[in-house]
ROTITOR-888308 format. One record per residue (C-alpha): x, y, z; residue in three letters; chain. Coordinates in steps of 0.5 Angstrom, whole numbers. Example, Ala and Ser with C-alpha at 12.3 -4.5 7.8 and 13.67 -1.06 7.14 Angstrom:
2
{{25 -9 16} ala A}
{{27 -2 14} ser A}
//
This chain:
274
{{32 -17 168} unk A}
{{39 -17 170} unk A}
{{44 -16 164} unk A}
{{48 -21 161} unk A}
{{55 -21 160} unk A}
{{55 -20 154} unk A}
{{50 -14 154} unk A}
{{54 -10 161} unk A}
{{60 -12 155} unk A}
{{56 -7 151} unk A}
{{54 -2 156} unk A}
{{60 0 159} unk A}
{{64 1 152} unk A}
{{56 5 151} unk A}
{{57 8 156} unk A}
{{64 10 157} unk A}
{{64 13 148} unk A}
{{57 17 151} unk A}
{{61 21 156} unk A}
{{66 25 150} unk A}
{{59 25 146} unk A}
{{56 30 151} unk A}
{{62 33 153} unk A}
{{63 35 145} unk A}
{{56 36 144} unk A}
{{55 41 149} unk A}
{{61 45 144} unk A}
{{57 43 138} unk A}
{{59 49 135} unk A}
{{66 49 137} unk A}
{{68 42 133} unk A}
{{73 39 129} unk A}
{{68 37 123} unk A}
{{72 34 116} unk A}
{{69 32 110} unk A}
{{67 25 108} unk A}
{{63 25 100} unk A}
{{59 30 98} unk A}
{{55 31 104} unk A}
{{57 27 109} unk A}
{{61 29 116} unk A}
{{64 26 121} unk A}
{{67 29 127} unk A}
{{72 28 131} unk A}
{{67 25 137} unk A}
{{65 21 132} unk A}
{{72 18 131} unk A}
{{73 18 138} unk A}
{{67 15 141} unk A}
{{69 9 136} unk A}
{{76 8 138} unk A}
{{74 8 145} unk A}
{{68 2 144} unk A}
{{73 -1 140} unk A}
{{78 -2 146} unk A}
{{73 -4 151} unk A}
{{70 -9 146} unk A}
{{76 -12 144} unk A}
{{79 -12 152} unk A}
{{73 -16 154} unk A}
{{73 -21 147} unk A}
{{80 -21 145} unk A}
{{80 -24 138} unk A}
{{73 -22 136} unk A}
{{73 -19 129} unk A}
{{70 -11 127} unk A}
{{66 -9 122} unk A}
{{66 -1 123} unk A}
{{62 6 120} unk A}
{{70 9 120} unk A}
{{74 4 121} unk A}
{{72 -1 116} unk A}
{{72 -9 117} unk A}
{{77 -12 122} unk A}
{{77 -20 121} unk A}
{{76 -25 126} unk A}
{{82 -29 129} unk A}
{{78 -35 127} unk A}
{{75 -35 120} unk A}
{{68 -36 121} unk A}
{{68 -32 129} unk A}
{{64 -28 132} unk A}
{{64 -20 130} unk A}
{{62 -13 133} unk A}
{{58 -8 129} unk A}
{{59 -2 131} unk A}
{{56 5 129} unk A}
{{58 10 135} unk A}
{{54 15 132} unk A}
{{48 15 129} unk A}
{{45 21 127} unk A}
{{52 26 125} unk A}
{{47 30 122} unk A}
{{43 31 128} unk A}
{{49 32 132} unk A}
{{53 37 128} unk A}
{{47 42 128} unk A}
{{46 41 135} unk A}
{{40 38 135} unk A}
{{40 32 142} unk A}
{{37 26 137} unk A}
{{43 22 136} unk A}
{{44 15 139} unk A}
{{50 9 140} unk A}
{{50 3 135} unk A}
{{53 -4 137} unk A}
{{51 -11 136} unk A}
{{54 -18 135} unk A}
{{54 -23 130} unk A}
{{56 -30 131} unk A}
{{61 -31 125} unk A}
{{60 -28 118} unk A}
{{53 -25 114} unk A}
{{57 -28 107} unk A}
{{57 -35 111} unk A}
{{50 -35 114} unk A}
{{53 -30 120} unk A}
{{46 -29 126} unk A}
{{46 -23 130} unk A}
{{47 -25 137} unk A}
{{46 -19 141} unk A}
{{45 -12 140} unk A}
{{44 -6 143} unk A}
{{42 2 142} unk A}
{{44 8 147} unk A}
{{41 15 147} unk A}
{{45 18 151} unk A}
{{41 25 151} unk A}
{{36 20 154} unk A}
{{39 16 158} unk A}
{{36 10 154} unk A}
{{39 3 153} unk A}
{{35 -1 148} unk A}
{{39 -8 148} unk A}
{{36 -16 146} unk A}
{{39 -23 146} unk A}
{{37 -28 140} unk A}
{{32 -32 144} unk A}
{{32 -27 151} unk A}
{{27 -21 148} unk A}
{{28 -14 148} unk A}
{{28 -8 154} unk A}
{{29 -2 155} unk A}
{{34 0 161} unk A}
{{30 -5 165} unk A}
{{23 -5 162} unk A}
{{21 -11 157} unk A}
{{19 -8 151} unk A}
{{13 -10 146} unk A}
{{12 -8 139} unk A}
{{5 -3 139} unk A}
{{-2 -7 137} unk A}
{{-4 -2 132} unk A}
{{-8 -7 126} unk A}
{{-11 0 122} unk A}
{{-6 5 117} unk A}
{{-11 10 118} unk A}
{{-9 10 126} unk A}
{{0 8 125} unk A}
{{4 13 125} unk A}
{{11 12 121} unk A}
{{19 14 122} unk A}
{{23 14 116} unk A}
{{29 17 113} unk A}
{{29 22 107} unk A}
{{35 22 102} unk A}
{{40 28 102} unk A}
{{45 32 98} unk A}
{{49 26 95} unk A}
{{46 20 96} unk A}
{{41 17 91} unk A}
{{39 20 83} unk A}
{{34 24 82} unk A}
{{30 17 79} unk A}
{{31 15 86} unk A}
{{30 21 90} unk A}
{{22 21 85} unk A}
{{22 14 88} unk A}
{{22 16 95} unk A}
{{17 22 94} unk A}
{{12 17 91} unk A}
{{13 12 97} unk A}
{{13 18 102} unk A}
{{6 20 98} unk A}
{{3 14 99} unk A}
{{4 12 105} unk A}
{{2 20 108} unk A}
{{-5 19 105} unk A}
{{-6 13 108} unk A}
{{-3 13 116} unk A}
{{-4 18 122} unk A}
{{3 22 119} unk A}
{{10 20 118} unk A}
{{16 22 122} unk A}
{{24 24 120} unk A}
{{28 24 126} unk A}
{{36 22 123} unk A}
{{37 17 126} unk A}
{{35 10 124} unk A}
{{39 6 129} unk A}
{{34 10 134} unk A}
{{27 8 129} unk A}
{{28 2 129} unk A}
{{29 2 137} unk A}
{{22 6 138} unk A}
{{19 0 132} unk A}
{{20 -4 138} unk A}
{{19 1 145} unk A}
{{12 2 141} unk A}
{{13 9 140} unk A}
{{12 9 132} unk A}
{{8 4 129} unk A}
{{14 2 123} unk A}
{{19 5 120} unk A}
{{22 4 112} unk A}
{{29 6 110} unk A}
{{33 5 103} unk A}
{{41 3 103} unk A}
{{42 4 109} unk A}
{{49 0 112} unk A}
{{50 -6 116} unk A}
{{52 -1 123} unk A}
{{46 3 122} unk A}
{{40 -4 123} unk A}
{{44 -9 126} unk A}
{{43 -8 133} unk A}
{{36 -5 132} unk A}
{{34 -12 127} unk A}
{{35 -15 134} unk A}
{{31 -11 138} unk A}
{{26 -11 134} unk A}
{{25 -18 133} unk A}
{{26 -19 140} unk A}
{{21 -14 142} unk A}
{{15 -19 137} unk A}
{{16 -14 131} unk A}
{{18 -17 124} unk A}
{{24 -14 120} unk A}
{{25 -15 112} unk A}
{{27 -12 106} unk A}
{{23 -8 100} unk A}
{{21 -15 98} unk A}
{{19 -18 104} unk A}
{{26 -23 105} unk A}
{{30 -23 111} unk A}
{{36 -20 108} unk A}
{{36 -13 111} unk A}
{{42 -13 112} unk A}
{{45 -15 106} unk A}
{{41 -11 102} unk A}
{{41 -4 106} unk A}
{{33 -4 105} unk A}
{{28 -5 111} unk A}
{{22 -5 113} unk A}
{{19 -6 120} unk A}
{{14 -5 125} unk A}
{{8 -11 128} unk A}
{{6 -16 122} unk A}
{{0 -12 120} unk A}
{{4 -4 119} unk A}
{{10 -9 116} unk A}
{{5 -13 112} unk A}
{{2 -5 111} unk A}
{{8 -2 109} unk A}
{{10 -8 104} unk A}
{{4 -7 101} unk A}
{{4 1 101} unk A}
{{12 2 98} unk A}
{{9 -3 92} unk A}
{{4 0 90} unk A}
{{8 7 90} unk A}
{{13 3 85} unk A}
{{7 1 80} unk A}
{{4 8 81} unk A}
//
């Protein structure tokens, strides 16, 4: 399928933000890391990747608005316009430590999510990989030039899961229990479970097939924005813990075909009435 403009506006600022990626990846040792929180770093990579997504996005679509991990939100010219989505890189962790998982989050929305906003596009670039997931509303999902399809699996006992497991910092210890009870019982109940750090990356291999679904708790808009799409693009369903289509909103979702998400939804509520 040959990109849209919309989408080679997206690649070229993934692209270019990917080459500092690699460049200071391959010094990971040696970078300029700041404290953000109690356990959150981020990198100088990671503000310089945003800066240079940012000016390719803003020259291509002058007047569209931001909403950014570290730059926060930039409104739109016009009140109810159309906005980017930007994580430039998903999988800090992963990246600090050296560990080559890590991925370029962008997507589009066609005006506000408080006034009904719907993601228009989005995109997710690995650029260990070289793999670019990307969908439009309505045009379905790729990846790099491949169509993609959410896996068919229908049994639990044959599914294997991502997730992301909390961390110093984030979540009470009640919450943390509540992860592990869910994590409990969706391990005895599937083919296994896997935490790879980056949900952007999770929810883009929902979509290739790799992974059956994918559950997560208070995430941010820029973590799934791009991946929601993708995912529902490639035949997959999306919502959050109580099967409404607010994932975005509430920081919590779910993912996979309509039987793993319909399994996970059933398998996170019984682990809340245990």
């Amino acid at each position: 399928m040959a990109q849209s403009a919309l989408i080679n506006v997206i690649w070229k600022a993934a692209e270019r933000a990917a080459r500092g990626l690699l460049r200071d990846f391959g010094e990971v040792e040696n970078l300029q890391v700041s404290r953000k929180g109690v356990a959150d770093f981020v990198s100088n990579a990671d503000l310089d990747a945003e800066k240079i997504i940012v000016a390719e996005l803003a020259k291509a679509r002058p007047g569209w608005g931001f909403i950014m991990e570290e730059g926060g939100v930039v409104a739109p010219e016009e009140n109810d316009g159309p906005s980017w989505i930007i994580d430039p890189l998903d999988g800090t962790t992963n990246y600090i430590h050296g560990i080559p998982h890590f991925s370029i989050s962008i997507a589009a929305i066609d005006k506000p999510l408080k006034n009904g906003g719907k993601l228009i596009a989005g995109a997710i670039f690995d650029p260990i990989r070289n793999e670019f997931f990307f969908a439009e509303a309505g045009k379905g999902a790729f990846l790099n030039d491949r169509r993609l399809r959410v896996a068919g699996r229908k049994r639990l006992d044959e599914a294997l899961f991502a997730t992301g497991i909390p961390f110093m910092g984030r979540g009470s210890d009640e919450q943390h229990d509540h992860y592990l009870a869910e994590l409990k019982t969706v391990m005895g109940s599937s083919s296994g479970v896997r935490q790879m750090g980056s949900a952007a990356l999770d929810l883009a291999w929902v979509a290739a097939g790799r992974v059956d679904g994918f559950w997560e708790h208070g995430l941010d808009i820029w973590d799934v924005a791009a991946g929601v799409i993708i995912v529902r693009e490639a035949g997959g369903m999306v919502s959050d813990h109580q099967a409404r289509s607010k994932a975005l909103e509430s920081g919590n979702i779910v993912a996979g075909n309509s039987s793993m998400h319909s399994g996970l939804l059933k398998m996170l509520k019984n682990s809340r009435q245990k």
